[in-house]
C-alpha positions as CSV (number, residue, x, y, z in Angstrom):
1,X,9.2,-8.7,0.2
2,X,11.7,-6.2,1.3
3,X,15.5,-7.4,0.6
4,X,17.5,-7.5,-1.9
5,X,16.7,-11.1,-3.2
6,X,13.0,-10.0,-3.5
7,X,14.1,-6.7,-5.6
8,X,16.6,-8.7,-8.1
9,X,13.4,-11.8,-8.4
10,X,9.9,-10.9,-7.1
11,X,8.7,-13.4,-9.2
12,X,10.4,-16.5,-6.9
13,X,8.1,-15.4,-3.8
14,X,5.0,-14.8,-6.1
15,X,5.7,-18.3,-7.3
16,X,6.4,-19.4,-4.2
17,X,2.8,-17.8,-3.0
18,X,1.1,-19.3,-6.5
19,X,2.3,-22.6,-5.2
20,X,0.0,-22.8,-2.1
21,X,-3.2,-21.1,-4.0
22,X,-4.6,-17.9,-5.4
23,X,-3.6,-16.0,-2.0
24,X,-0.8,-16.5,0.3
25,X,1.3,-14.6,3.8
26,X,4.1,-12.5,3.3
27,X,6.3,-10.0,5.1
28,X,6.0,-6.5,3.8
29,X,8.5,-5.4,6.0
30,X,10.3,-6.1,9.0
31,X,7.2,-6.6,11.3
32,X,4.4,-6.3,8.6
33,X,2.5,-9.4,7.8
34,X,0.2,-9.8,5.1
35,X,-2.0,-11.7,3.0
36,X,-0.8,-11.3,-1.0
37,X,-3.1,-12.1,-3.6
38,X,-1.5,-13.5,-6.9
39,X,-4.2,-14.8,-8.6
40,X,-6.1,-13.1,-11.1
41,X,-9.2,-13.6,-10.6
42,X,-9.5,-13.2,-7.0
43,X,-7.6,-10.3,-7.3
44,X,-10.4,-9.0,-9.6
45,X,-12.7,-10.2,-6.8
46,X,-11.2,-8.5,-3.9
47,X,-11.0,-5.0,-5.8
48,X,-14.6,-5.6,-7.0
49,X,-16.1,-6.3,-3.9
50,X,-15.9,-3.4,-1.8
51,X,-18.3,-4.6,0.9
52,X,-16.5,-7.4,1.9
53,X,-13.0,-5.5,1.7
54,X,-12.7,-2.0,2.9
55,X,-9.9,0.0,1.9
56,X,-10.1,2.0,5.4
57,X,-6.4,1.6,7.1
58,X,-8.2,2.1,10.2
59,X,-9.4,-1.2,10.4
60,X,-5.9,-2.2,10.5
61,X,-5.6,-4.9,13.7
62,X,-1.9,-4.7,14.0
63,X,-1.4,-1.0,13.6
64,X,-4.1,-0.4,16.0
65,X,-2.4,-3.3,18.6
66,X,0.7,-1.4,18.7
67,X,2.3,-4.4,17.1
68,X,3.5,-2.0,14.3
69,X,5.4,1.0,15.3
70,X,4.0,4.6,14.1
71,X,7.1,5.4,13.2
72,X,7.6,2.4,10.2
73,X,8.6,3.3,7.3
74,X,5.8,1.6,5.1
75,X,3.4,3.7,7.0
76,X,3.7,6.6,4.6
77,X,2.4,3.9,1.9
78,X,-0.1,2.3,4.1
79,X,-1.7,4.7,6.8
80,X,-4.8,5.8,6.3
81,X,-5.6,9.0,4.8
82,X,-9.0,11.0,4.0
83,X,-8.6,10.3,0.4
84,X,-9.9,8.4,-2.4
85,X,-7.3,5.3,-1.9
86,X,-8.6,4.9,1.9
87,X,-12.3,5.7,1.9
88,X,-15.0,3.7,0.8
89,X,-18.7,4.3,0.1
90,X,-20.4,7.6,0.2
91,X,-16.9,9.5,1.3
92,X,-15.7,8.0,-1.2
93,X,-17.5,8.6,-4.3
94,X,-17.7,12.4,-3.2
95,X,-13.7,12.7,-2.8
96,X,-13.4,10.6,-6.2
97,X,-15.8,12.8,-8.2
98,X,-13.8,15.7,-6.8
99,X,-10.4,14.3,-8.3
100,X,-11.8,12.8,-11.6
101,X,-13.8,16.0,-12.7
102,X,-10.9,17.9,-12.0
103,X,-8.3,15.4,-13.7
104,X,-10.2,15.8,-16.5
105,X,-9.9,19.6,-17.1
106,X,-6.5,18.6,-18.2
107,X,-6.9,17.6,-22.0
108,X,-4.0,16.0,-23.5
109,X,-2.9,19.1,-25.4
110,X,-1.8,20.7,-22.0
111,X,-0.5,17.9,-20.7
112,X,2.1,17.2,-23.6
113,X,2.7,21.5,-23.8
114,X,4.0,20.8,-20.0
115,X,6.2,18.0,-20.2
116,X,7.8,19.1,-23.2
117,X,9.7,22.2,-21.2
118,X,10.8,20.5,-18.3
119,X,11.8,17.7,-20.4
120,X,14.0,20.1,-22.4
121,X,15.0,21.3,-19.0
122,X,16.2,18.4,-17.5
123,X,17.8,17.0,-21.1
124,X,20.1,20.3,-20.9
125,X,21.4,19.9,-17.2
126,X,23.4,16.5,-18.1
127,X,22.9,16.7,-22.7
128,X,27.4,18.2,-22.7
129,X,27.9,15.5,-20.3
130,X,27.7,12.5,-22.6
131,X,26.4,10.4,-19.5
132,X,23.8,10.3,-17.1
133,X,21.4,8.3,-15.2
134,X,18.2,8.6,-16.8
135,X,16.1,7.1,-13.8
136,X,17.6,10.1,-11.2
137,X,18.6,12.8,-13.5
138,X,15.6,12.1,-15.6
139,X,12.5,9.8,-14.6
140,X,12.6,10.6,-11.3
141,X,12.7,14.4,-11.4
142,X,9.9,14.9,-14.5
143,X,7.1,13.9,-12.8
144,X,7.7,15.9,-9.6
145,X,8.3,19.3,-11.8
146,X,5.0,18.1,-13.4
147,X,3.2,18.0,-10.7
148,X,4.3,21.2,-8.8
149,X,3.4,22.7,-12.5
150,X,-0.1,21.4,-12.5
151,X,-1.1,22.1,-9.1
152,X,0.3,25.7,-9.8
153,X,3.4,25.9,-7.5
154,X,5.1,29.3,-6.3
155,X,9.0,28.3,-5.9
156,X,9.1,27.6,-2.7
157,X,6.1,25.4,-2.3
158,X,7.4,23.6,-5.1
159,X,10.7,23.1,-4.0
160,X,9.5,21.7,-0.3
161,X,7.4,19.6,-2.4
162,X,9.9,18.0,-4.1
163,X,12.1,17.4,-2.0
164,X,9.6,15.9,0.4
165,X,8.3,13.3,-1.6
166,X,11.3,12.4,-3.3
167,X,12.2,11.6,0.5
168,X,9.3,9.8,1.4
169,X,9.6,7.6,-1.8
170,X,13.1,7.0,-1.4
171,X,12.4,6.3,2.9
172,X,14.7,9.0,4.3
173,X,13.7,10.0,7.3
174,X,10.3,9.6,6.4
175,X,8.4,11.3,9.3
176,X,10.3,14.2,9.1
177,X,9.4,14.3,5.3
178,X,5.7,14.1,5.7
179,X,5.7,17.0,8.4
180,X,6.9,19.0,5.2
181,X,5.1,17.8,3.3
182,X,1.8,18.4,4.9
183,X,3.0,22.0,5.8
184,X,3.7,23.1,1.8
185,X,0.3,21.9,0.7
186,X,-1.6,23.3,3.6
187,X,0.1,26.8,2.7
188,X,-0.6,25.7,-1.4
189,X,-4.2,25.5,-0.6
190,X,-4.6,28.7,1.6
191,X,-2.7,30.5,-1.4
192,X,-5.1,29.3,-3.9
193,X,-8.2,29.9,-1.3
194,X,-6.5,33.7,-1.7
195,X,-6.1,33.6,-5.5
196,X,-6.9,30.4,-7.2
197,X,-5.0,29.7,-10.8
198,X,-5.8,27.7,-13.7
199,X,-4.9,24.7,-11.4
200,X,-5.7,21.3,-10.4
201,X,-5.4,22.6,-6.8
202,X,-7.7,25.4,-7.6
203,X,-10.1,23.0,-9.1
204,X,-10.1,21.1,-6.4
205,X,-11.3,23.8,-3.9
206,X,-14.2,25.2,-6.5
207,X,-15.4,21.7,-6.5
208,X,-19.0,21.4,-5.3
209,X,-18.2,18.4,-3.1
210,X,-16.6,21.4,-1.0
211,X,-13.1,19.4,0.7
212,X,-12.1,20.8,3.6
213,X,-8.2,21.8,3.7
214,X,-7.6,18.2,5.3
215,X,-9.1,16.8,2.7
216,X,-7.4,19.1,0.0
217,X,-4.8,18.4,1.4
218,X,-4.9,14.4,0.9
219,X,-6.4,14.8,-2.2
220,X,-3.2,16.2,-3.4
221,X,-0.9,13.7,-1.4
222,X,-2.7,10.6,-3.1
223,X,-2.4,12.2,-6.6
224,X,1.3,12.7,-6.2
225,X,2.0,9.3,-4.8
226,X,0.0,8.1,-7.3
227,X,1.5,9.8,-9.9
228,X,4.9,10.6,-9.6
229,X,6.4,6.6,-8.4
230,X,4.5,5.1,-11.1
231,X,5.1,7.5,-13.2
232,X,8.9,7.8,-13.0
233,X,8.8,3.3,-12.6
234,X,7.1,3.2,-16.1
235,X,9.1,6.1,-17.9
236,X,12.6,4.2,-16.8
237,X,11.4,0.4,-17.4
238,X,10.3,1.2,-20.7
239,X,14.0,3.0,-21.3
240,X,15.3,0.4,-19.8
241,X,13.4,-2.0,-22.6
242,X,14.5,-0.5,-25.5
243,X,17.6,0.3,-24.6
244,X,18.1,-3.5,-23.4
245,X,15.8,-5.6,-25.0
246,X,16.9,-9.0,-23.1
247,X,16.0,-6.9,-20.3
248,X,12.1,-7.5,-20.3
249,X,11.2,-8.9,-23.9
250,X,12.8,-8.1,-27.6
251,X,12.6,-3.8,-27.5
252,X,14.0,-4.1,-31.0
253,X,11.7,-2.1,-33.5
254,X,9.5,-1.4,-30.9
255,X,7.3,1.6,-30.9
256,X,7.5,3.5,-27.1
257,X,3.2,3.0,-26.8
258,X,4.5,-1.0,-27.4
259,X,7.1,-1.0,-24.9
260,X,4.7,1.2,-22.3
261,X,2.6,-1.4,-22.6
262,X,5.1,-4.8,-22.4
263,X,6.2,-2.8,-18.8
264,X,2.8,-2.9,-17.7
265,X,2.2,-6.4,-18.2
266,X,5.6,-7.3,-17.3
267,X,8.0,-4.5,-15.1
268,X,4.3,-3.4,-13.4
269,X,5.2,0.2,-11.8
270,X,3.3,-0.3,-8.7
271,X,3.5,-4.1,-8.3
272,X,2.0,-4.9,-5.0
273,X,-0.3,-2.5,-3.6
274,X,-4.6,-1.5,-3.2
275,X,-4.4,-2.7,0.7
276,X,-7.7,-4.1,1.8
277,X,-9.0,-5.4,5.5
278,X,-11.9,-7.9,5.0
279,X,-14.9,-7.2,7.5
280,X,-14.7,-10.7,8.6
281,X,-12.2,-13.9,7.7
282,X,-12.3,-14.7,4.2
283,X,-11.6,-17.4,2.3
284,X,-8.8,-16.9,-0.7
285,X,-8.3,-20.2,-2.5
286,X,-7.6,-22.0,1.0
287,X,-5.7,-19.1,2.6
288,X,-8.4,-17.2,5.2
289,X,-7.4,-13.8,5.4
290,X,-8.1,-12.8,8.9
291,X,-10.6,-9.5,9.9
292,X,-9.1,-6.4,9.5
293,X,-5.4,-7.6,8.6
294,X,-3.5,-6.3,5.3
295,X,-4.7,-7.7,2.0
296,X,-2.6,-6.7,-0.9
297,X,-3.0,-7.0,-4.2
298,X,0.1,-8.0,-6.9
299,X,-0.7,-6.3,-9.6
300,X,2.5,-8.1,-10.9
301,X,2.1,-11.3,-10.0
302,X,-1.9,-10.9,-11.1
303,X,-0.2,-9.9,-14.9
304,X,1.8,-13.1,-14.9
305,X,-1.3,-15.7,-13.9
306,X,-0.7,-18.7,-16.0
307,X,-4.8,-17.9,-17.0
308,X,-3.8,-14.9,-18.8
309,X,-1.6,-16.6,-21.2
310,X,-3.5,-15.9,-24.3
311,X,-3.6,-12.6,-22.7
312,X,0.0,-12.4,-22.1
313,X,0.7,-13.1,-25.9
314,X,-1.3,-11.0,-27.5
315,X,-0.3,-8.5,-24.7
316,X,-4.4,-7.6,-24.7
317,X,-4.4,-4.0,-23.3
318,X,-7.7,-4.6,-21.5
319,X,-6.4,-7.6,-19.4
320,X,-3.8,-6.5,-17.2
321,X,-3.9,-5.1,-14.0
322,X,-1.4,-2.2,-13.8
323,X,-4.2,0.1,-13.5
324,X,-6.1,-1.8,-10.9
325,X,-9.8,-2.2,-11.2
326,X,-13.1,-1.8,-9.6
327,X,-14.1,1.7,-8.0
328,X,-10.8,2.3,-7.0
329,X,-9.3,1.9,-10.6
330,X,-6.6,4.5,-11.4
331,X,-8.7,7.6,-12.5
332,X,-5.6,9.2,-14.5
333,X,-4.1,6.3,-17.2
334,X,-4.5,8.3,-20.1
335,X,-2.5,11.1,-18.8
336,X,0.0,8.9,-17.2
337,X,0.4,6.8,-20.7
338,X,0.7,10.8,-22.8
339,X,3.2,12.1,-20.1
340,X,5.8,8.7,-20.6
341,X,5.6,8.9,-24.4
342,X,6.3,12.0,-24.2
343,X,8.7,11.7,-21.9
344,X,10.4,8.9,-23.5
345,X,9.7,11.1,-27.0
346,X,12.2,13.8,-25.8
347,X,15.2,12.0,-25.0
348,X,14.9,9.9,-27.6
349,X,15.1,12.4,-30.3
350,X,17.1,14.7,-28.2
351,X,20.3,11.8,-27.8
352,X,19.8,9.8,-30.6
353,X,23.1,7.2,-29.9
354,X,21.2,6.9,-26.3
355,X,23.0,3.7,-25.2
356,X,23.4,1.9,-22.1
357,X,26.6,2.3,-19.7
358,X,27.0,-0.5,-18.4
359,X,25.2,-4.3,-18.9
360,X,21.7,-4.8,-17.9
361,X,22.5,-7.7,-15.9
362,X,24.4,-4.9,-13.8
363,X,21.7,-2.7,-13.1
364,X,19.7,-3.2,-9.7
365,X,16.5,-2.9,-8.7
366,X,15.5,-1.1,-5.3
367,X,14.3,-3.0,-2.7
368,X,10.8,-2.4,-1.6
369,X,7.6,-4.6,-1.2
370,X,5.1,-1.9,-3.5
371,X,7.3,-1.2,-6.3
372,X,9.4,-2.5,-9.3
373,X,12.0,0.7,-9.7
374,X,15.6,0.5,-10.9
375,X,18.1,2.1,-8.4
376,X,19.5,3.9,-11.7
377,X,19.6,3.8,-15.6
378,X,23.6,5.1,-16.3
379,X,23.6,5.7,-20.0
380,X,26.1,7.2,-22.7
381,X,25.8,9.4,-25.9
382,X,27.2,11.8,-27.7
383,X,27.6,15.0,-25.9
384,X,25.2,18.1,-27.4
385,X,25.0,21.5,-26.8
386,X,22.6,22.5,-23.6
387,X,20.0,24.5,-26.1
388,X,16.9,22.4,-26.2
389,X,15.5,24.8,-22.9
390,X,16.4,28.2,-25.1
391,X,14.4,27.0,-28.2
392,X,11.7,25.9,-26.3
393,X,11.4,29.8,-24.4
394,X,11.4,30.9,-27.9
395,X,8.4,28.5,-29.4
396,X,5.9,29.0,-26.4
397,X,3.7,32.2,-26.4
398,X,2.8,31.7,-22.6
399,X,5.9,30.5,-20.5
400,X,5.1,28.3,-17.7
401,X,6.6,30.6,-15.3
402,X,3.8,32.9,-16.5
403,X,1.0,31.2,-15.2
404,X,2.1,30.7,-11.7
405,X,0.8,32.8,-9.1
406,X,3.2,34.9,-7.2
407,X,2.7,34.2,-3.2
408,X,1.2,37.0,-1.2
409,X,3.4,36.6,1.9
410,X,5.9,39.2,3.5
411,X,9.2,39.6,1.3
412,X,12.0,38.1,1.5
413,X,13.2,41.2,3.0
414,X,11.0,40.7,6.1
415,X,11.2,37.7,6.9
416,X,15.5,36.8,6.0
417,X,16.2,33.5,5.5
418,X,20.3,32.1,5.3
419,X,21.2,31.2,1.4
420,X,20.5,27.9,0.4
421,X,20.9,26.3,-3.0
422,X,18.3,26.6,-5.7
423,X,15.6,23.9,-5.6
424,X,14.7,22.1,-9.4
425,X,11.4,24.0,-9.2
426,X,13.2,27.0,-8.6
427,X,15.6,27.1,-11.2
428,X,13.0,25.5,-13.9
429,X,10.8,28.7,-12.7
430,X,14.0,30.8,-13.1
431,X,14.5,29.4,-16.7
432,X,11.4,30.4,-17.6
433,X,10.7,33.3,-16.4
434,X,10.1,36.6,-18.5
């Protein structure tokens, strides 16, 4: 499930898989072995039963062996991690209550007030150009901005953070990247322990369930991951629909809350993922899934069940899997649905003639077992004046940069640092400040 072959078809191995029963082995990567599950129901049975599968990685036989290197690249994805994704029971309701009562201090309203500017933002850096790739220059880089706006990023922190995951994602020197990464959230979270902000960070530390900075920290780590792949996988699929409509289904007509939800049926963001380790061997369909060895779910291959077919037609909202299900279910779907209209929204009306550069039967995929993500969206349009970031300075009372706190360490002047190019979250901050 990690070459080429798999990212152009994904659907020959899940066939493939389907062909033997509900449950079948793979090869996540070069070394990784695991047991798939491509059936819907027992999909909905292994995320439903959490005594019989654990999501704790540290069960993991192989990892614990030796047989798989702490250096792999799919450890990043799969290693376990104080948070909500890899705890179960007790821990884990008290780390999920923390991140669903603060998720939901975010109403809609906000959430829409701060795509719009960095959508602006990013529309302006390539909108004289006439071209761009709307999965790198776009898709990718909204979510991150978002994210370093809601958990109330100084410019630094943000920029670290940015770049971090977008190498993690991406698997560039991914070791390296989490050592970043772990060092600009620990110094987020003693900032905001110093002066907390109107912040999902902040929130997160005034919770009663009282997380410790590791567990802060994590909490923050699984709600990017969890947020900004999927996020920038749904926003450039549904583009990539109806821009292409023989790419995924007929886009023609189609409203963008239509073609958000053909991708999740269809182009599932996350596709394989929700890693499980059964207590004991278990039985999937005729497949035993071995004790504490990788059980992952295809959310994708789950969608395309030949028992969902009525489902599949009617494209029943409250059928597919995209958001997974069970206690682990993805806390944040509303969000995640507002932030890709809106995103989709803005560069819509902002490049009207949006077309695509070349033919979709050019465009790749990126290779990768947990994922279905284009390698990039090249598109053309009339060139337009960079002015959407100007108007919107002038319509909001409150610019973003406003509400961010301003770090308490040294100055610059103290502690000198050579000159390095601007970060995105440094120059959004820069657009936007007053």
């Amino acid at each position: 499930m990690h070459d080429a072959a798999f990212a152009a078809d994904p659907h020959q191995v899940y066939d493939r898989v389907r062909a033997h029963g509900p449950a079948g082995p793979v090869e996540l990567a070069p070394g990784v072995d695991a047991t798939l599950v491509v059936g819907y129901e027992t999909a909905l049975r292994v995320l439903q039963n959490t005594t019989l599968f654990a999501r704790d990685a540290r069960r993991w036989k192989a990892l614990n062996e030796g047989h798989v290197g702490l250096d792999h690249p799919v450890l990043p994805m799969m290693a376990y991690r104080p948070n909500c994704l890899f705890t179960d029971g007790a821990v884990h309701l008290r780390l999920r209550k923390a991140v669903t009562d603060s998720l939901a201090r975010l109403n809609m309203t906000r959430i829409r007030r701060d795509v719009e500017p960095i959508a602006d933002y990013l529309i302006d850096r390539f909108s004289e150009r006439g071209r761009a790739d709307l999965l790198n220059d776009y898709a990718k880089l909204l979510p991150l901005l978002l994210f370093n706006q809601l958990f109330g990023c100084p410019a630094d922190i943000g920029d670290t953070l940015t770049s971090a995951m977008s190498a993690i994602f991406d698997g560039r020197d991914a070791l390296r990247a989490n050592e970043e990464l772990t060092a600009c959230l620990m110094e987020l979270i003693a900032l905001k322990r110093r002066r907390a902000g109107d912040d999902v960070t902040s929130w997160l530390i005034q919770h009663p369930a009282g997380l410790t900075d590791e567990e802060l920290k994590d909490q923050l780590v699984m709600l990017m991951g969890a947020g900004v792949e999927p996020e920038r996988n749904l926003i450039g699929n549904a583009l990539l629909l109806l821009l292409a409509p023989g790419a995924g289904g007929d886009g023609s007509g189609m409203l963008i809350e239509e073609a958000i939800d053909h991708v999740l049926w269809n182009q599932t963001p996350i596709a394989n993922y929700a890693t499980h380790y059964p207590v004991q061997d278990v039985d999937l369909g005729g497949v035993v899934a071995e004790a504490n060895t990788p059980v992952v779910i295809s959310f994708a291959a789950a969608n395309s069940d030949p028992a969902l077919a009525d489902a599949r037609r009617t494209h029943s909202k409250g059928a597919h899997l995209a958001w997974g299900a069970g206690p682990h279910a993805c806390p944040a779907k509303d969000p995640a649905q507002v932030i890709a209209v809106t995103a989709i929204e803005k560069i819509l009306n902002a490049l009207p003639d949006l077309t695509l550069a070349v033919h979709e039967k050019d465009l790749q995929w990126r290779p990768g077992p947990f994922h279905r993500a284009l390698v990039a969206l090249p598109v053309a349009f009339s060139p337009t004046p960079a002015t959407r970031t100007a108007s919107a300075l002038r319509s909001r009372t409150a610019p973003a940069a406003a509400e961010q706190p301003v770090p308490t360490t040294a100055p610059a002047t103290v502690r000198p640092e050579p000159a390095k190019k601007k970060g995105f979250w440094s120059s959004f901050l820069d657009t936007f400040r007053v």
